[in-house]
C-alpha positions in Angstrom: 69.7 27.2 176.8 70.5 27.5 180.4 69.8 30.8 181.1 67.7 33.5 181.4 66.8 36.8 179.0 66.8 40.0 181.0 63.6 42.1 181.5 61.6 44.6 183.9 59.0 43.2 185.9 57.4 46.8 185.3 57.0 45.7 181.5 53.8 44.2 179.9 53.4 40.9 178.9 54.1 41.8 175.0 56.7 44.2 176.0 58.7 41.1 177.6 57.9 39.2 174.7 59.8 41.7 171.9 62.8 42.0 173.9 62.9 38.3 174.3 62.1 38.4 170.9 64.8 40.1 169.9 67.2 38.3 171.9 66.2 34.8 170.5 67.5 36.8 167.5 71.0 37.8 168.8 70.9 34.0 169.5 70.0 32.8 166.1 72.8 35.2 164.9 75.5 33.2 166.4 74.1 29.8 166.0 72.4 29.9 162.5 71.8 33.5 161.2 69.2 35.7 160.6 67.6 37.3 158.2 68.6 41.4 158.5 65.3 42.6 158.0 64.0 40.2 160.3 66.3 41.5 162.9 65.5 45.0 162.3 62.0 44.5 163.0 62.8 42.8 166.4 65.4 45.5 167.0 62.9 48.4 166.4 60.5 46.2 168.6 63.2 46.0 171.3 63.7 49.8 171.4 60.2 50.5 171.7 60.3 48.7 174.8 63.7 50.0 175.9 64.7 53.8 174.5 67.2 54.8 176.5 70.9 53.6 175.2 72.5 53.7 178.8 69.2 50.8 179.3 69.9 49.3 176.3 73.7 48.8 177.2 72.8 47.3 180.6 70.5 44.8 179.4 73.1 43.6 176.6 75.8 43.1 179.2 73.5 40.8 181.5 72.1 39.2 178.1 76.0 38.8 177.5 76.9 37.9 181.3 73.9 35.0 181.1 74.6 33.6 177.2 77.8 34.4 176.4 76.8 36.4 173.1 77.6 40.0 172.7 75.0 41.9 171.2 76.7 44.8 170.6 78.8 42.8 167.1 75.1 42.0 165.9 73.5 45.0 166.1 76.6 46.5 164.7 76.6 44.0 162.1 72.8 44.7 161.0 73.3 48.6 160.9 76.2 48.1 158.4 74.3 46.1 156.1 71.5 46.7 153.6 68.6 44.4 152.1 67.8 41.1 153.2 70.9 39.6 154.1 72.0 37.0 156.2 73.5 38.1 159.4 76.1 35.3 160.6 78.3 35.9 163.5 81.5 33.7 163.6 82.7 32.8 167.0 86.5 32.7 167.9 
């Protein structure tokens, strides 16, 4: 990894760690999978953090910009499913 999650400086300690939380996540989704529960609960965690959809969006693209995986096909992904899951995505 040679990069770095986005956050707010205005965010507690916690806060930062969900949202990198859930990023390690969208990570583990390209590379290994993840369990969708597991996601969900880092997802929920994330939106705690960060309500607002137009925030959301922003901090997927430079999550995107910085990794090179879309967050968007994962989250996608987990909404369409149900139970515990794998989520696996498959790269091009």
């Amino acid at each position: 990894m040679d990069y770095s999650y986005p956050f707010s400086i205005e965010w507690s300690t916690e806060e930062i760690i969900d949202v990198v939380s859930f990023f390690e996540g969208i990570e583990m989704a390209y590379e290994k999978g993840i369990n969708r529960q597991e996601l969900l609960t880092r997802y929920r965690k994330f939106k705690q953090v960060v309500p607002a959809i137009s925030e959301e969006k922003t901090y997927f693209r430079e999550f995107e910009e910085e990794s090179g995986y879309a967050s968007f096909p994962v989250i996608k992904e987990m909404k369409a499913g149900s139970g515990d899951g794998v989520i696996k995505i498959k790269t091009k």
